[in-house]
N, C-alpha and C positions, 0 to 999 in steps of 0.2 A: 706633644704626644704623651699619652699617660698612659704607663702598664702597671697593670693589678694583677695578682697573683691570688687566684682561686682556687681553693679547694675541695672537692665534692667527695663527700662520702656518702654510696649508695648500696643498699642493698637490694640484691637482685634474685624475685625468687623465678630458680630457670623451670619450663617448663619438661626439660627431659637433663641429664647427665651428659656433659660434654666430654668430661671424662677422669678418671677415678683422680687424677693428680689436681685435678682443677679445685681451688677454691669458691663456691657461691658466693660471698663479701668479699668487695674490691674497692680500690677507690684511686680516683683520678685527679691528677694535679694539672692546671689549664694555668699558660699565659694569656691574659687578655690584652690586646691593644686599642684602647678607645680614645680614636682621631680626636683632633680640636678643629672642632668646623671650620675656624678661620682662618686657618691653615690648608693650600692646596694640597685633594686627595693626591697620594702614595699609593700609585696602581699597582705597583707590586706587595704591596700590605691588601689588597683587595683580598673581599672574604672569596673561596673559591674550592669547591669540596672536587673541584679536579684535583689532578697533582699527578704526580710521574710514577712508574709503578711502585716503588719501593716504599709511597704512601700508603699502599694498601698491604704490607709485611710488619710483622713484629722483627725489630730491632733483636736478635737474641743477646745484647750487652747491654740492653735498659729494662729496667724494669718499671719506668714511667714512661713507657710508650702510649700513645695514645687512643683509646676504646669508644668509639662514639655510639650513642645510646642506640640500642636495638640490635645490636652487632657484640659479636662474640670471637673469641681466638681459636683459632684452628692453626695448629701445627704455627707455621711460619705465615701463615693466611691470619689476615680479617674478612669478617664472615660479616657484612651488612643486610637490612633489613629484616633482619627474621631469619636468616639462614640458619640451619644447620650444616652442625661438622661431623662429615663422613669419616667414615673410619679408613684409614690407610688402602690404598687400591693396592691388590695382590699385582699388577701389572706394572705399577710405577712406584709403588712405597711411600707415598706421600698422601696425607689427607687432602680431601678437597670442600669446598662449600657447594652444599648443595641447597639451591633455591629457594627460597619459597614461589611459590606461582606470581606470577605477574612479575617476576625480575630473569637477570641474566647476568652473563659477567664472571669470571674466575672469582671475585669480591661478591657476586651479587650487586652490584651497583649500580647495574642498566637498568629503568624501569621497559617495561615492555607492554605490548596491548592485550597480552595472550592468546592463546591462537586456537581456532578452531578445531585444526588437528594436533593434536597432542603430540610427539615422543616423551615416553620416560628413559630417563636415565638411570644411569645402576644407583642405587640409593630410592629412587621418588618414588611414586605414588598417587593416586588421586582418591579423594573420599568425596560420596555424595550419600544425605541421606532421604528418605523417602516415607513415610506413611502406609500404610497397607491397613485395609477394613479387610473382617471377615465375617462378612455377614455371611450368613446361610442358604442363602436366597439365589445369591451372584457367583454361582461357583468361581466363575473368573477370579475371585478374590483368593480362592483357596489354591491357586496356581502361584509357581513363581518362575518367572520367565526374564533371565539374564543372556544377554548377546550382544555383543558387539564383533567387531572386526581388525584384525588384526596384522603387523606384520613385523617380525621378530629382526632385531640386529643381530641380538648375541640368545642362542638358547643353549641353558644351561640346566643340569638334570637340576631336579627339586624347587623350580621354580612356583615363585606365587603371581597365578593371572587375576586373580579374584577372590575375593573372602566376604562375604553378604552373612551378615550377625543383626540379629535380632536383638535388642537392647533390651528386651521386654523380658522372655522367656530363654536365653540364652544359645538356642539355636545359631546354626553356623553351616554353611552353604560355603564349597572351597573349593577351588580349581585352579589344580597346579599342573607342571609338566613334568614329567618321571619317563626318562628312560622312551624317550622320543614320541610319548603317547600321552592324551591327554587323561587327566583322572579327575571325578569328580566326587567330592565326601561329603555325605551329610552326616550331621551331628546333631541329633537334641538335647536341648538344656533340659538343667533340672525341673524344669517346672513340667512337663508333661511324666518324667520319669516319680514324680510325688516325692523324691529322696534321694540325696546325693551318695548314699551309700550302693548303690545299684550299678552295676557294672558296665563301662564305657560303652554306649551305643551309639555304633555309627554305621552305617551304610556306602558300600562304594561303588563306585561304578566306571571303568577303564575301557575305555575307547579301543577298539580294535586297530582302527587305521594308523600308521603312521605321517607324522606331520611331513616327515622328508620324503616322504614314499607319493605324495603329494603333489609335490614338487609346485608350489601354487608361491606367489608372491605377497599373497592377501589371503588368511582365512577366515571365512567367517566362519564365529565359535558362538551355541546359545547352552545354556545348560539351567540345570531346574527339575521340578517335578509339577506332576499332573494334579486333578482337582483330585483324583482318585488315590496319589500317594504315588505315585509309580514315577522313580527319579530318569531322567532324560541326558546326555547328552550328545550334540550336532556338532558337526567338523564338515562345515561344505555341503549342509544339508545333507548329510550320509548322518541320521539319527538314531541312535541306539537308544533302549529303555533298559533298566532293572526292576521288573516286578516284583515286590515280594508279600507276604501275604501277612506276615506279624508285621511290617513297616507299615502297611495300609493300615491294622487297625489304629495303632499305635499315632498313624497322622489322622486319622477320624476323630480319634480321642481328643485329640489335641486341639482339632480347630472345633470343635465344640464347646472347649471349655476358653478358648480365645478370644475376646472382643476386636482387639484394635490392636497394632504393633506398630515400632516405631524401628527402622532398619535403616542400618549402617551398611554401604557398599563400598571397599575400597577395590580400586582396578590399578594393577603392577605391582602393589606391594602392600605392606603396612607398614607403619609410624611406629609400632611395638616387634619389630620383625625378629629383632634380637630375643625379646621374651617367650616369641612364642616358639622359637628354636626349642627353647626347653621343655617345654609342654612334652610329657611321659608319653601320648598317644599319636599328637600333630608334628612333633618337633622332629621328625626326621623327611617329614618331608616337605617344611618350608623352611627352606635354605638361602633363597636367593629373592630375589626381587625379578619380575619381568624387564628388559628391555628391549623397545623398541617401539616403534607406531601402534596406537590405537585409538582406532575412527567409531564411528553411530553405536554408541553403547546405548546401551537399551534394560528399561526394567519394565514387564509388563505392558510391554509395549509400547512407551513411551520415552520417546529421545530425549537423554541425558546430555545437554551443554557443559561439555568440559571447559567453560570457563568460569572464573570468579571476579565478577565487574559491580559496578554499580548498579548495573539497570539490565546487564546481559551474563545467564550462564548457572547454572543449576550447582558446580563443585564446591563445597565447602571449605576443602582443606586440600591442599597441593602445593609438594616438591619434587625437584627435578624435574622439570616439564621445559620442554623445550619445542624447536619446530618443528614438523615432519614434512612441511613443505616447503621448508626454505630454500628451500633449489628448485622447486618445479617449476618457473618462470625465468629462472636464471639467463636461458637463454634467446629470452628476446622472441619468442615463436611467433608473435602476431605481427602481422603485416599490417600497410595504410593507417598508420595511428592508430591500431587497436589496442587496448590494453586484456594484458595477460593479470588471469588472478587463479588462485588454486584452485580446484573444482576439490580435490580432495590429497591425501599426504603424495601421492604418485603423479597426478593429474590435471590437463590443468583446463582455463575456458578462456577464450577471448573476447572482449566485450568489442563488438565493431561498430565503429561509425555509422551515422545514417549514410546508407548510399553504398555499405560495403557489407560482407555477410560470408558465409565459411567458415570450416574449422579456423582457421590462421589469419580470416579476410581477406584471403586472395580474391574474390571474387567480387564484381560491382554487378548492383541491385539495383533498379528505377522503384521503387516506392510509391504508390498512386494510393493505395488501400492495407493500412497496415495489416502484419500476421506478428501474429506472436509464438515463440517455440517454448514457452516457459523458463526461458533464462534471458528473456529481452523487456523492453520497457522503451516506455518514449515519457518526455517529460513537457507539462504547458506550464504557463503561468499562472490557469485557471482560476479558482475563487481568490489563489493568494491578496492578504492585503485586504478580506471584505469581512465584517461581522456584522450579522444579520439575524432577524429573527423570523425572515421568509427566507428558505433556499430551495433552488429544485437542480435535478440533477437527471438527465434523461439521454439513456447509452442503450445503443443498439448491437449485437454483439453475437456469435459462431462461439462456440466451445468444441474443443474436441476432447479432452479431459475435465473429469467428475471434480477435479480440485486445482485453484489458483487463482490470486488475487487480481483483479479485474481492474479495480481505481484505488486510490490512496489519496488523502491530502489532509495535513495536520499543522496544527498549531506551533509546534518545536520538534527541536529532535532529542527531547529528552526522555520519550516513553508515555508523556504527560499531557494532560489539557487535550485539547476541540480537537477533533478529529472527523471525517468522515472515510469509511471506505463500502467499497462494493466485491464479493469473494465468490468465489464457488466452493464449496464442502460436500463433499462424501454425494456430488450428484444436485445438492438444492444452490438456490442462492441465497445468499446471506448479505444483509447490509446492518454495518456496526457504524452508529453514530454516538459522540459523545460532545458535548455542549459546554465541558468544564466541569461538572460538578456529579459522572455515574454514567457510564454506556447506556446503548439500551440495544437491541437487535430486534430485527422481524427475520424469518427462515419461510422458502418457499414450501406451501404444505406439500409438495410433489416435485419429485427430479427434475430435472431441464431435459429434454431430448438433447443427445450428441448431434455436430453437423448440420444443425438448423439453427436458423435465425431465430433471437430474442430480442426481445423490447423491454425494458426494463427503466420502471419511473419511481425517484425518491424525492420526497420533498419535507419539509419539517415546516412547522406554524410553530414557532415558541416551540415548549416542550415536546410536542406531537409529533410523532414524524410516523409518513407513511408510504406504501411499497405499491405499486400495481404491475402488474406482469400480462406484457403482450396485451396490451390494449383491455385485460379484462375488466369487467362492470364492478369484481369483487377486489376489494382494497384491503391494506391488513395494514393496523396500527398498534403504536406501543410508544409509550412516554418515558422519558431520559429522569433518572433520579436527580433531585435537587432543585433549586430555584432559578439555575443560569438559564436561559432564551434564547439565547446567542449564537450562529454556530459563529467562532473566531478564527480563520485559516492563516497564517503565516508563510509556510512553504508554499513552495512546487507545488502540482499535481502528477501524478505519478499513474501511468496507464499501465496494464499487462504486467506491472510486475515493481519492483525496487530493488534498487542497487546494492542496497544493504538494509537487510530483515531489519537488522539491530536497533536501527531509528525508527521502528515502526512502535504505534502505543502499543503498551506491555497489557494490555484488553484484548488484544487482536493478534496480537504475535504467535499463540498457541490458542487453539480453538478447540475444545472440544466434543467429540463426538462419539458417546454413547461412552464404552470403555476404553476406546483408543484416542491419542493425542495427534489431532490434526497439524499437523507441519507445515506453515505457509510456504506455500511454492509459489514461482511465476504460472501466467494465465497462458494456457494452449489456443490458440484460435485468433479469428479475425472481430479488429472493433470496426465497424464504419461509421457513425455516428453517436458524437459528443453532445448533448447541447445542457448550458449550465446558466441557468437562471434566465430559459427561453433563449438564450445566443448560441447560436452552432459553434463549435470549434474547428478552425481550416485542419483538418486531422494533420497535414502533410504538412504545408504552409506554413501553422505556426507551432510546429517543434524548437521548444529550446537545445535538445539535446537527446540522444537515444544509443542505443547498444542491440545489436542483432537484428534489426527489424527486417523483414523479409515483405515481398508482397501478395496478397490474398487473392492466388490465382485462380480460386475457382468462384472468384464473384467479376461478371462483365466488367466493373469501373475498374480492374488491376491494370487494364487496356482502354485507355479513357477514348484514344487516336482509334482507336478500331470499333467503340462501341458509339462515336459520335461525328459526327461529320462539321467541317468548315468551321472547326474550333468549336463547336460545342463544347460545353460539357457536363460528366455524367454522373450522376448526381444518385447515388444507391439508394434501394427503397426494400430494403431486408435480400429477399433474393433475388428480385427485377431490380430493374434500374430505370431512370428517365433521362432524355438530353436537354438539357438547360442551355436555349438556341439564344445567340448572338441577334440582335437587333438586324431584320431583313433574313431571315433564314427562318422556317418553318418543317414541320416533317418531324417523324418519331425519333430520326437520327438523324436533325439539321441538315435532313439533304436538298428540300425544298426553297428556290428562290422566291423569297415576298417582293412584289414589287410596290413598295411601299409610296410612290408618288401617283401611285393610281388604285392605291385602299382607302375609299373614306369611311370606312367602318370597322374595325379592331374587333380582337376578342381578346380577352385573357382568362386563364383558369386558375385563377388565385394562387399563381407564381410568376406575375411578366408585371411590366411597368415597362411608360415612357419617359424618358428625362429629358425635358429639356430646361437648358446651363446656358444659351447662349447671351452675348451681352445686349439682342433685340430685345427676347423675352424676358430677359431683368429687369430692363427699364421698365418694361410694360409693367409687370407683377412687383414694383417698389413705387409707383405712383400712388398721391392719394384717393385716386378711383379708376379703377379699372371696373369689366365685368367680365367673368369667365362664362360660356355658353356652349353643355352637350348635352347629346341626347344618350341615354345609357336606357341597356334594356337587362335586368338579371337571369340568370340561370334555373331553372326550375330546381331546388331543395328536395331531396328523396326525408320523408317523414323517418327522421332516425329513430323518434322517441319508438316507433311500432317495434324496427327491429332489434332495438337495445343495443345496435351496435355505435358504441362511443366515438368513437374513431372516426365518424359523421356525423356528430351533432353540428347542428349551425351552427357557426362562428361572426363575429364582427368578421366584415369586408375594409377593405381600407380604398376608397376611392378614388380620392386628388388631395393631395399633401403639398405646403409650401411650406421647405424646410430651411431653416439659417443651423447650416453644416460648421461657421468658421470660429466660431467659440468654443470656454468650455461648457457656456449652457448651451444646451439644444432645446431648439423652440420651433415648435410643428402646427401648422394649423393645418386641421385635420376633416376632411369629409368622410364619414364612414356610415355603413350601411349596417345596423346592428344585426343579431340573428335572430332578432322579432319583424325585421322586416323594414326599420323605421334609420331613416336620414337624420345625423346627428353633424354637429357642426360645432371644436371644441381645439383648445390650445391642449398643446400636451409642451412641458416645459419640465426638464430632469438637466441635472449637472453630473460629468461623466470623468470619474479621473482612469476610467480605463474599460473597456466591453460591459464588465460586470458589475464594476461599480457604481452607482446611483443613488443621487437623491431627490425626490421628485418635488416637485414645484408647484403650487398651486397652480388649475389650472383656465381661474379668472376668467369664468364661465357664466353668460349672461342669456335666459331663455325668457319666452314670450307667452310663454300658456298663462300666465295673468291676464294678457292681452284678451284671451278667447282663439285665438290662432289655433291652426291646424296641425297641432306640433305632433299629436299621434298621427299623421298621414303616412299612411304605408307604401313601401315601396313594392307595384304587385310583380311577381315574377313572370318573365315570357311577353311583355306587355313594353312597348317605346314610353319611356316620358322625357321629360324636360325640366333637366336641372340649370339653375343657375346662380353662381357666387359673384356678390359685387362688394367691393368695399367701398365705404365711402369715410375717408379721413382711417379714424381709429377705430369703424365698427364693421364688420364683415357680415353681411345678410346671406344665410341661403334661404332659394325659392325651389318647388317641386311643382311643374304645371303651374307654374304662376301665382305660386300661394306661397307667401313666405312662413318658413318653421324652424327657422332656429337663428341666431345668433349670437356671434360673442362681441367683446369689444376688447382695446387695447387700454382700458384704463388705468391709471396706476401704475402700468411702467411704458418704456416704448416701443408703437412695433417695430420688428427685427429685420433686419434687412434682409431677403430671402434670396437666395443664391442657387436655387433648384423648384424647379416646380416638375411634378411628378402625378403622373394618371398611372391608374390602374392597380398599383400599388407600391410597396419602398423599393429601393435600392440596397437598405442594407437591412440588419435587424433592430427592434426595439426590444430591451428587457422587460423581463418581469416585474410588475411595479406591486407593493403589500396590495391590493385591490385583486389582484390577480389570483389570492391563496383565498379560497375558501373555505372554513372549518366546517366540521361535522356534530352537531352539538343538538343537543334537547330544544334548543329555543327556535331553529332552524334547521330542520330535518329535511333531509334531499333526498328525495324518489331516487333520484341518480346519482351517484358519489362521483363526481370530477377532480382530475386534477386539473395542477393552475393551467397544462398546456393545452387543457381542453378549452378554456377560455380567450388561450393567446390568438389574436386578429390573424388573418390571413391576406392576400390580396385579392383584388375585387374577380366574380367569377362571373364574367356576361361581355355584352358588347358595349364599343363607345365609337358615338358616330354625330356628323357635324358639329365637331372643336370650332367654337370662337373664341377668341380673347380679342376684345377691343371693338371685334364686328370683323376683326380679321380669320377668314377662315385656315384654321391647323390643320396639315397631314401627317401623318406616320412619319410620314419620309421629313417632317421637319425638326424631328429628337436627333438631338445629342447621341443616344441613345439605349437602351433598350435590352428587353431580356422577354424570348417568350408570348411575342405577339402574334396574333396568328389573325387572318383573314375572317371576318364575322363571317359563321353559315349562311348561305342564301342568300350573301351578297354577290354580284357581277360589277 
C-alpha cells in the first residue's frame, strides 16, 4: 500500500456570498491511498461517500477538514451539490442547507426524482422562464395571465408568491401577501417611462377578501392584466380589476413600441431576496419567502412543469423544493393489489388490477369490452419488436371527451426515436407518427361526434403515411421529415391512456392548440376493436397488464352470455353486434340447432369455416394424390363502385386452404376466389416469430395461360359449378367444370405436411403482407383510394355442397369443427 499526499490549491469563483467572514481562496490537503493490486482488497479502505453523520460536519478544531467539490460550509454543516447556506432560522439559530432541486438531505446528499408537486421551503424558490410575442394582431399576447394553486404551511405578512420581470424592458409583475390579503404591483421599467429620472410608477391592486376568512385548504390565485391594461387579480375565482385610465395609455404605448420579450417567473421567492429588501419602493414589502405547496402554475395559459430533468419539466433554477405529497399514499388506501400514487399534493388515485375497479378497488369488475375513465390504460405486446416500411393500424372506438390519448407505442423511453400514436385534441383526432428522423401529423378537418362510434385507419408506405375516418372515400396524407422508412417499435403498446406521460416522445407530450397548451390526458370512452397489420387484437384476452379498466356497458358485447346463446360469441360491429356461432348452432343469437349429419349443402358469409384435423383426413390430404370434389355456388356482389361506398368493394374470398400450422414457416395452399370473379390457386408461405411479425416467402407459383387454357374463366355468381383439386406427386391441379386453370407445383423445396384442411375459410388471421399497401402516386392513379384493409381477403360468401375427397362423400357433421355455418337457402 502506497500513500501520497496531495495538495490542491483551487480557486473558487462562488456564485453568491456565503457570508461576509468567508474567504472565496481555499485550498485542500487530501491523503491518498493507492492499493497494490496484488495484494487482497482492504474493505474497509473501500472508497465510500457514505459515512456516519459527523462526515457531513466541520470539525470546529481543524482547519484541514475536508470540502468536496461543489459543496461549501455552512455553519457546522457541509453543504453538497450546489446547496446553498441559509441564514440562521429565527426558530432554531442554526443555519441550514438549503437544496438545490433534484436533492434532499440535511447535507443535500440524497439525489432525488423531483416531484410533481412541489413544496417550498423557507429559503427556496422556483424560476422558470418563458418568451412572450407581441404582435399586434393577437391581442392574447398583450395579456399576461399568472395562476397557479396554492396551499400555505406557514403565512407570514410580507410575503413573496410571485415576481414575473421582464428582462427586456424592466417591468415587474409581484404578488405578495400583506396583512392577510393578497396584493398585487405593477411596475414599469425604464424603457416605456423614456428616463430613469421620472418618478416611481407603479400600480396596485389589493384584494378585498381574506385568505383566512376563506377558510379553503387550496387556493386558487391568477393575477395579471388585460389586453386593454386593466390589472386583475382572482382568489377562488372571486376576481377583482383596477381600471385606470393613465395605466391603459401608458401600457398601449408600450406594447407598441415592444417586439418580443423574454420573462423571468420566479414562484415562493427570489435568489436576490436579501437585495431586493432594500429597494427604497419594493423593499418593505418583500420580507419573506412563500412556504408551502404549489400545484398547476400556469403563464398564459400554459402548464408550467415544476421540474428540472433531462427530458422532463419546464424549471430552470430551484431551491428548497421538497414534497407535498409525500404522505398522500402513506397509508396504504388501495385494496387487491392496487397501487396508490399522488393524483395531486392532498390526493391521491389508485391504479387497479384488471378485474378490480373503485375508488380504493374494493369492487370486482368482469371486463368483456373495455371503457376507459381517463386515468386507465391496458397494455399489448402489439407492433413491439417489428420495423417495417408497411404498417397499418385500424381502432374502432366511443369518446366521451373532446381530449385524450387513444394508442401509444415507441421505440424507447427516452422521449426519442419511432414512435406511433393516436389522440384526441380540442374535439379532432390527431395521429403523430415519427420514423426516426421528424414527426409528421394529419388532424381531422372536423370534430368527432361525442357517444358515437368511430372507425379510424392509419397506415404508412415508407415515408407516407395516411388517415381515413369511418370508412370515408376521402384520405388525408402527409410525409415524415428525413430519409428513415422505418416505423421501429420497441415497447409495449399502450391503449387509453399511460402510466407515466414522462416516457412519452417529447413531440407528443404537449400539443398545441391555437393559443393554448394541450395537456395529454388519459382517453374517456370505450375501444372495441384493435387490428394491427390486418390481426385483430383479443382486447381482453391478451392484456399484458392494466389499471382501472371498467366495462363498456352500453355496448351488447359488455354481456357476451346475454347477447349470444350456446357459447357464442359476440363479436361488436360499432354499435350492433353479431354472434360468432359454435359449429352446429345457427340463429342471429346461436339459438338455432344445425343438424349437421343431415345438411349436405352449407353456406357461409365470409366469416365461418370447416376444419377438419382428423388423423382419417390427414392421411388422405398427405398422400401423393388425392382428389378434392365440391360444388360451390357464390353470393350475388351488390355493385359498390355505383354506390362509392368502400366498405363493400369486392374482396378476394378464401375458399379451401391446406395449412401446415406446426412450424415456424407457415405454408398455405390456397383456393381463392378473386374480386374480379376469377379462381386462383397459390402457395402462400411467410415465417412468423410472433402475430405481427413476418416475412414472406416466395410463393413458387406456376400458371398455364402459355398453355391457351382458360385461366380467365370466371366464377358466375348465383349459378352451381364444379370445382376440383387433385394433386398428383408435387403438382396441384385446379379444374372449374372440368377445365383446368391454374396450377402450382412443389418444386424446389418440399411439400409440407398439412395438419388441417379447411372449407370455407381460415381459422385464424393472416397479416398484412408489402403487396397489401398500395400507394397513391402519378404513375398510378386510383379512381378510388383504398386502404390495405380494403384489400385484406375475407372468407368464402355462398354455398358448398357434395364434398368428396377420395370419392368419399363429406358432411358438415364430419369437421373437427367449425364457426358460423349455416344451412344453404332452399335447401331441404
Amino acid at each position: 500500500m502506497m500513500r501520497l499526499a496531495i495538495v490542491l490549491a483551487i480557486v473558487m469563483i462562488q456564485p453568491f456570498q456565503l457570508s461576509t467572514s468567508q474567504d472565496s481562496d481555499w485550498s485542500m490537503v487530501m491523503e491518498v491511498e493507492v492499493e497494490d493490486p496484488s495484494q487482497p482488497r482492504n474493505e474497509s479502505k473501500a472508497d465510500s461517500f457514505r459515512g456516519t453523520e459527523e462526515d457531513h460536519h466541520v470539525s470546529r478544531n481543524s482547519q484541514d477538514s475536508v470540502i468536496y467539490l461543489n459543496s461549501n460550509r455552512c455553519g457546522s454543516l457541509i453543504c453538497y451539490n450546489g446547496a446553498r447556506c441559509f441564514p440562521p432560522i429565527k426558530r432554531t439559530g442554526f443555519k441550514k442547507c438549503l437544496c438545490q432541486m433534484g436533492f434532499l438531505g440535511d447535507n443535500c446528499e440524497i439525489a432525488n426524482q423531483e416531484f410533481r408537486f412541489p413544496k417550498i421551503e423557507e429559503g427556496g424558490y422556483l424560476k422558470f422562464l418563458h418568451p412572450q410575442s407581441h404582435h399586434q394582431k393577437d391581442l392574447s399576447n398583450r395579456e399576461l395571465i399568472v395562476e397557479f394553486d396554492l396551499k400555505p404551511s406557514l403565512l407570514e405578512d410580507h410575503s413573496l408568491l410571485a415576481y414575473h420581470l421582464n428582462v427586456i424592458t424592466g417591468d415587474k409583475n409581484i404578488l405578495t401577501y400583506e396583512d392577510d390579503h393578497l396584493v398585487y404591483r405593477k411596475i414599469f421599467g425604464a424603457q416605456l417611462l423614456q428616463t430613469d429620472k421620472q418618478p416611481f410608477n407603479m400600480s396596485e391592486l389589493r384584494h378585498n377578501c381574506s385568505l383566512r376568512s376563506v377558510r379553503s385548504q387550496w387556493y386558487h390565485v391568477s393575477f395579471g392584466h388585460t389586453a386593454g391594461g386593466n390589472l386583475f387579480l382572482s382568489v377562488n375565482e372571486n376576481r377583482q380589476e383596477l381600471p385606470t385610465v393613465l395605466f391603459k395609455n401608458l401600457f398601449v404605448q408600450y406594447h407598441r413600441a415592444a417586439d418580443a420579450s423574454l420573462n423571468e417567473l420566479y414562484i415562493g421567492g427570489h435568489p436576490e431576496l436579501e437585495q431586493l429588501k432594500q429597494d427604497v419602493h419594493l423593499g418593505k414589502y418583500l420580507q419573506k419567502n412563500y412556504v408551502g405547496c404549489i400545484h398547476h402554475i400556469r403563464v398564459q395559459g400554459k402548464r408550467l412543469d415544476p421540474r428540472r430533468k433531462s427530458f422532463v419539466g419546464d424549471a430552470v433554477e430551484g431551491f428548497g423544493i421538497t414534497d407535498c405529497a409525500k404522505d398522500v399514499c402513506s397509508e396504504s388506501p388501495c385494496q387487491n393489489n392496487g397501487t396508490c400514487r399522488p393524483a395531486s399534493g392532498s390526493t391521491y388515485e389508485c391504479l387497479c388490477p384488471f378485474g378490480v375497479t373503485g375508488l380504493s378497488c374494493n369492487a370486482r369488475v368482469a371486463v368483456h369490452l373495455p371503457a376507459y375513465s381517463g386515468n386507465s390504460f391496458s397494455v399489448y405486446r402489439g407492433l413491439r419488436g417489428t420495423s417495417r416500411s408497411q404498417s397499418s393500424i385500424l381502432m374502432v372506438f366511443m369518446p366521451r371527451s373532446s381530449e385524450g390519448l387513444l394508442l401509444y407505442q415507441g421505440l424507447s423511453t427516452d422521449k426519442r426515436g419511432d414512435f406511433v400514436a393516436i389522440l384526441m385534441t380540442n374535439g379532432h383526432l390527431v395521429v403523430v407518427w415519427d420514423l426516426g428522423s421528424g414527426h409528421a401529423h394529419l388532424r381531422s378537418p372536423t370534430k368527432l361526434a361525442l357517444d358515437v362510434w368511430h372507425t379510424v385507419e392509419f397506415w404508412h408506405i415508407g415515408r407516407e403515411g395516411f388517415v381515413r375516418l369511418n370508412l370515408s372515400p376521402e384520405i388525408q396524407s402527409a410525409f415524415t421529415v428525413g430519409e428513415l422508412v422505418q416505423l421501429t417499435l420497441g415497447q409495449d403498446l399502450y391503449l387509453g391512456g399511460h402510466p407515466d406521460m414522462d416516457l412519452l416522445a417529447a413531440s407528443l407530450t404537449k400539443w398545441d392548440i391555437g393559443k393554448n397548451e394541450y395537456q395529454l390526458v388519459g382517453f374517456q370512452g370505450c375501444i372495441q376493436e384493435l387490428v394491427l397489420n390486418g390481426i385483430p387484437v383479443r382486447m381482453v384476452e391478451q392484456i399484458l397488464y392494466s389499471a382501472n379498466l371498467n366495462n363498456c356497458q352500453q355496448h351488447a358485447c359488455s354481456s357476451p352470455t346475454s347477447a349470444c346463446s350456446n357459447r357464442g360469441t359476440c363479436v361488436p360491429k360499432t354499435s350492433s353486434h353479431q354472434c360468432s356461432c359454435l359449429l352446429g348452432y345457427t340463429g342471429s343469437f346461436c339459438e338455432e340447432k344445425l343438424l349437421l349429419d343431415k345438411t349436405a349443402q352449407v353456406s357461409f358469409d365470409g366469416n365461418g369455416y370447416l376444419e377438419f384435423s382428423s388423423r382419417p383426413f390427414l392421411n388422405i390430404i398427405n398422400i401423393p394424390h388425392f382428389d378434392i370434389y365440391m360444388d360451390i355456388k357464390t353470393h350475388s356482389e351488390a355493385d359498390s363502385s355505383k354506390t362509392g361506398d368502400i366498405s363493400h368493394l369486392p374482396k378476394d374470398q378464401n375458399l379451401l386452404t391446406l395449412g401446415d400450422y406446426a412450424t415456424l414457416e407457415k405454408r398455405f395452399l390456397m383456393i381463392k376466389i378473386t374480386a374480379r370473379g376469377q379462381l386462383t390457386l397459390s402457395w402462400l408461405r411467410y415465417t412468423s416469430h410472433s402475430e405481427f411479425i413476418v416475412n414472406v416467402l416466395s410463393e413458387n407459383r406456376t400458371t398455364f395461360e402459355s398453355r391457351g387454357l382458360a385461366s380467365k374463366q370466371k366464377v358466375e355468381p348465383g349459378h352451381w359449378q364444379k370445382l376440383m383439386l387433385k394433386r398428383r406427386s408435387n403438382d396441384f391441379l385446379l379444374y372449374l367444370n372440368g377445365s383446368q386453370i391454374d396450377s402450382v407445383n412443389g418444386s424446389g423445396s418440399a411439400v409440407p405436411v398439412f395438419n388441417k384442411l379447411l372449407i370455407g375459410g381460415l381459422d385464424s388471421y393472416i397479416p398484412l403482407f408489402p403487396d397489401d399497401f398500395v400507394g397513391i402516386n402519378s404513375q398510378q392513379l386510383l379512381v378510388t383510394p383504398t386502404s390495405p384493409m380494403d384489400r385484406k381477403s375475407t372468407g368464402f360468401r355462398g354455398c358448398v355442397g357434395n364434398i368428396h375427397i377420395n370419392g368419399r362423400r363429406v358432411m358438415a357433421g364430419d369437421a373437427q369443427s367449425g364457426r358460423n355455418v349455416n344451412a344453404c337457402p332452399g335447401v331441404t
